[in-house]
C-alpha positions as CSV (number, residue, x, y, z in Angstrom):
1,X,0.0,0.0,0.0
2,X,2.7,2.9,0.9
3,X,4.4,2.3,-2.5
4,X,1.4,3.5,-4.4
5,X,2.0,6.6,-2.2
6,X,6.0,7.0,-3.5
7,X,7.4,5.0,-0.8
8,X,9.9,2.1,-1.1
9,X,9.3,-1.1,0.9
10,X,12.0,-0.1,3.2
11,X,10.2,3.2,4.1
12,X,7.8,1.3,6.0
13,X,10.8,0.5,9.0
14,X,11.5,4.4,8.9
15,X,9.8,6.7,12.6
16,X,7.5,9.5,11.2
17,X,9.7,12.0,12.9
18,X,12.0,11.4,10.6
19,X,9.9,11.9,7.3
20,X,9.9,15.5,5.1
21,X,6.8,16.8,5.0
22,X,6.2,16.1,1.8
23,X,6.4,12.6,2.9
24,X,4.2,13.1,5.6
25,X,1.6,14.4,3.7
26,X,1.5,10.9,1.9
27,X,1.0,9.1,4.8
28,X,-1.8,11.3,5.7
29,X,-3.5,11.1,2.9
30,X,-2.9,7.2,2.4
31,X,-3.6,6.8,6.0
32,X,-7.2,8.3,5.7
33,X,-8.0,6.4,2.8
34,X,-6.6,3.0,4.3
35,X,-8.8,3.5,7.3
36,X,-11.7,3.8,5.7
37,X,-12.3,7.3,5.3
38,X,-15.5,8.5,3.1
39,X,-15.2,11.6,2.8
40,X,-11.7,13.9,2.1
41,X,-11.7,17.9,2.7
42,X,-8.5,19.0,1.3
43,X,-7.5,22.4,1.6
44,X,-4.5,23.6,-1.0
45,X,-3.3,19.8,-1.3
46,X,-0.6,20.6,-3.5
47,X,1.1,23.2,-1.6
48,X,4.7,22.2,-1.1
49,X,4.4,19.0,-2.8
50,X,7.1,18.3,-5.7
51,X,5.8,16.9,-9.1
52,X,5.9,13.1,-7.9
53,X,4.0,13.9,-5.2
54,X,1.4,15.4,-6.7
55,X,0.8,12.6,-9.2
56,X,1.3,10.0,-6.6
57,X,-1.7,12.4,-4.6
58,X,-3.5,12.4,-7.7
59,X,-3.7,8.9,-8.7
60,X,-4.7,7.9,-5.2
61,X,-7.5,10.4,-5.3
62,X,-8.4,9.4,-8.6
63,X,-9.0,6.0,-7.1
64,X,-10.4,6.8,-3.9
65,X,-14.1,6.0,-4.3
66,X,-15.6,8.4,-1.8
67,X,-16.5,11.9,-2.1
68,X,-13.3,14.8,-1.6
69,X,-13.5,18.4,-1.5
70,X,-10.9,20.6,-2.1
71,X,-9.8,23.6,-2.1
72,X,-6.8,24.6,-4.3
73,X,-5.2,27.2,-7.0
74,X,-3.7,24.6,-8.6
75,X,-5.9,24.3,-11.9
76,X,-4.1,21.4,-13.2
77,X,-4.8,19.8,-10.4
78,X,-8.7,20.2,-10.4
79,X,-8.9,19.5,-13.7
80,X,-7.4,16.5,-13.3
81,X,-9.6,15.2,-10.1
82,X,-12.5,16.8,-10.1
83,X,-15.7,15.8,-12.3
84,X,-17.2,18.7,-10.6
85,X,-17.1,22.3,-9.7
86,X,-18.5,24.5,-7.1
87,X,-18.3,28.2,-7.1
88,X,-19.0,30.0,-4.4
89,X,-19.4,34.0,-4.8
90,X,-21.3,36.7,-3.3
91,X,-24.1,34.5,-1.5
92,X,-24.2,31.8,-4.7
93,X,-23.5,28.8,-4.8
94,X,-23.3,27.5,-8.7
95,X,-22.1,23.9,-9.9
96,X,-20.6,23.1,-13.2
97,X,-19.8,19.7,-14.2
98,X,-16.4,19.2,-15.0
99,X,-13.2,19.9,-13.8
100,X,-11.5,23.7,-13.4
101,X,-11.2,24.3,-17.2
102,X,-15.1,23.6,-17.8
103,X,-15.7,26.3,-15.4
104,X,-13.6,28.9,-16.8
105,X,-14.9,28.1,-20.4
106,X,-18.3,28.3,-19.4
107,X,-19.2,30.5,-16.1
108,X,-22.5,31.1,-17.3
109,X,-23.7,27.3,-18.0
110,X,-23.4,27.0,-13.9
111,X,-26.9,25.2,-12.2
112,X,-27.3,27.9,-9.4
113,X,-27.8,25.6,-6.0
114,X,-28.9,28.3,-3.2
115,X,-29.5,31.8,-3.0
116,X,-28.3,32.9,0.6
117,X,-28.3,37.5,0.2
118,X,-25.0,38.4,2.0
119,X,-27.3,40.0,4.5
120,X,-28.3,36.9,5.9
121,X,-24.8,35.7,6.2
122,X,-24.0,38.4,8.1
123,X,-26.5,38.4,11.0
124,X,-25.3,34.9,12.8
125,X,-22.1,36.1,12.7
126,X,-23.0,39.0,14.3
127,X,-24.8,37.1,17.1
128,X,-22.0,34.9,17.6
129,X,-19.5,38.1,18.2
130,X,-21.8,39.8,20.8
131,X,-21.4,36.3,23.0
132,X,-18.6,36.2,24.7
């Protein structure tokens, strides 16, 4: 299992203290999907991953069968893991099927999921910062 994450057998014998974080980041990821996981929120995965890692990262999400959300700026990334987009702006919520590059061709074709006036955003927060 941790060589289709870039590891070699041998890395298995190695103390997690003692990996990169690059490496690290691996074993996170592997270790959610190992255990089971169902559901992946991933914010900026590919920050401060070389090139292997991020195909090693995008492979395994490519065959993780649950559902992952990211985050990220890295287009090439999205377009090649995501099947779908979600753009959030201004109280909208709009969902484009495809990957980043479907998006940007088409930002009008979006299905519009919830309508949510920045008004209303506003107030709960408000609430929550009068508590103390």
């Amino acid at each position: 299992f941790l060589v289709s994450f870039g590891f070699d057998r041998t890395d298995a014998f190695n103390r997690i203290a003692a990996l990169s974080g690059v490496e690290r980041a691996r074993l996170q990821i592997g270790t959610l999907i190992l255990t089971g996981a169902n559901f992946l929120l991933l914010d900026e995965p590919t920050n401060n991953l070389d090139i292997p890692s991020v195909e090693v990262l995008e492979a395994a999400l490519l065959d993780f069968s649950g559902t992952i959300l990211a985050i990220s700026h890295d287009r090439y990334f999205l377009d090649k893991v995501c099947n779908r987009t979600l753009e959030l702006r201004e109280g909208l919520i709009r969902d484009f099927p495809g990957g980043y590059s479907s998006f940007q061709d088409r930002p009008e074709t979006g299905a519009l999921l919830t309508i949510m006036p920045p008004a209303a955003l506003a107030v709960p927060l408000a609430k929550k910062r009068g508590r103390r």
